[in-house]
N, C-alpha and C positions, 0 to 999 in steps of 0.2 A: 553539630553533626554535619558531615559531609552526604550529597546524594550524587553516585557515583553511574553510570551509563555510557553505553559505548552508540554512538550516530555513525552509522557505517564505517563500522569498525574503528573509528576513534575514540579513543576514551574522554570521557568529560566528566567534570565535577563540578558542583556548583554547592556554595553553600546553604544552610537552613535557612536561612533567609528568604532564601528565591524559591522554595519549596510549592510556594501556591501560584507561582509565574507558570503560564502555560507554554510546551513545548514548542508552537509556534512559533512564537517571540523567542523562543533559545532558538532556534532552529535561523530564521532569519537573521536577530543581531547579532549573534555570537558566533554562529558559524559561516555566515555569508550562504545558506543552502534555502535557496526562496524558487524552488519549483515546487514545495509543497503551497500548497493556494489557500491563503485565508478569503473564506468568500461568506457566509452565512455568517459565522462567526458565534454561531449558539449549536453546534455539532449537529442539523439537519440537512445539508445538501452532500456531506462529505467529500469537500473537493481538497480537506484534509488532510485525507488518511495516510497513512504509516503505519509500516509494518512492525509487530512489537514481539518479541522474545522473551519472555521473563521464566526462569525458574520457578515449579518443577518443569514444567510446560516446554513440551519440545516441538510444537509446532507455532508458527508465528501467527499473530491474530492482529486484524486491522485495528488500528484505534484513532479519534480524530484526535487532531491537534491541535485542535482550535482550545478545546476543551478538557486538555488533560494536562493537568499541574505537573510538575518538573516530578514532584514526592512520587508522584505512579511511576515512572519508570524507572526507578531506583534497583538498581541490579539487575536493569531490562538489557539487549540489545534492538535498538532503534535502526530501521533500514528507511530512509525515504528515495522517492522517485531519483535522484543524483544517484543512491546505489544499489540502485536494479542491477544495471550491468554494469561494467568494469569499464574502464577506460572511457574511449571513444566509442564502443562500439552499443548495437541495443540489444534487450534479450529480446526474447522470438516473440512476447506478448506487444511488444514494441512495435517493432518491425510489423506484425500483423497489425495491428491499428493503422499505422502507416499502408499498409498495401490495402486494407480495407476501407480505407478514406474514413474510420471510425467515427471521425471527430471534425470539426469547423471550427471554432474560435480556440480551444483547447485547453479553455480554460481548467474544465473539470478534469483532464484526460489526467494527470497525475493521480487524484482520487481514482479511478476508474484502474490505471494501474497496477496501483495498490494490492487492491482489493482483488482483481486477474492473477495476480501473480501470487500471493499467499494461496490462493485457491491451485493453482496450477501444482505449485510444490508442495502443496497439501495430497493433490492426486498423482504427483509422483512417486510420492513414498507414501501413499497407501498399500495396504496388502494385496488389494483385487479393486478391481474397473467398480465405478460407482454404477446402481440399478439406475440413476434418472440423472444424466450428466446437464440436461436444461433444467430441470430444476435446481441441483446445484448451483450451476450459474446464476440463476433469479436469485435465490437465497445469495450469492455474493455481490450480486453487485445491484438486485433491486431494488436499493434503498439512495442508491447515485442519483442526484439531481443533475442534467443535461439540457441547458434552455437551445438546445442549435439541432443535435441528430437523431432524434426519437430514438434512440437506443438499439435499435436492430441492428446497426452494425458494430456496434460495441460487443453488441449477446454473438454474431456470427466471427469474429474475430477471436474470441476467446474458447467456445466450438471447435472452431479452426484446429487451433493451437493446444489444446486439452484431446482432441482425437487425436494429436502426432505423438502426443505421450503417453496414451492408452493404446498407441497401436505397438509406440517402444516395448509396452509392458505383456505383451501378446506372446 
């Protein structure tokens, strides 16, 4: 059996073999895409995360990658922090991290991405503005370990950037 998956936007296959190889290790040795951070490496600090697609499921959901066997995302699309944005250039959760000095070592800032950014294209294509937009954000990204910025400016950066697209939706 073949396990067939696309990593921004390339296709991949590996065979049943590698089934119980965790996606980090694909992700590193096979594709050269090592801005996802193994750091914990038992799926609790999720400096991990990746964005995951899988049929029926039309909205993407973080998964770590420390700890998810190649067999999970079979018929998934996989987005890591390399394809947030396009090119050279960053998306706007990026760039606000950046002007909010979010972060200091940066290690985690990929995890942290992640998990900002599913959430942000989760409230852009919701039907109506969420009733508790800080909670939301606690719920997406309260579980991110960060030994350097206590988090407030992770939570005010992603605020930032989640009212410029509820005010698009206005």
């Amino acid at each position: 059996m073949t396990i067939g998956f696309a990593v921004n936007g390339v296709a991949c296959n590996v065979g049943d073999e590698r089934r119980d190889e965790k996606l980090i290790d694909f992700l590193h040795e096979d594709l050269n895409l090592t801005g996802t951070k193994l750091c914990c490496g038992i799926a609790i600090c999720r400096a991990c995360t990746v964005s995951l697609k899988k049929p029926p499921n039309r909205d993407a959901t973080p998964i770590l990658a420390c700890s998810t066997p190649l067999w999970m995302v079979n018929g998934a699309k996989v987005t890591t922090i390399e394809g947030v944005a396009p090119g050279d250039s960053l998306a706007p959760i990026q760039d606000a991290f950046l002007k909010d000095f979010s972060f200091q070592c940066g290690y985690c800032t990929p995890g942290f991405v992640m998990a900002a950014q599913i959430l942000l294209d989760h409230l852009a294509s919701a039907p109506r503005k969420p009733v508790d937009l800080d909670a939301q954000i606690e719920s997406a990204l309260g579980g991110h370990i960060c030994r350097c910025t206590g988090y407030v400016r992770y939570f005010e950066a992603v605020k930032s950037t989640a009212e410029i697209i509820l005010r698009g939706k206005s």
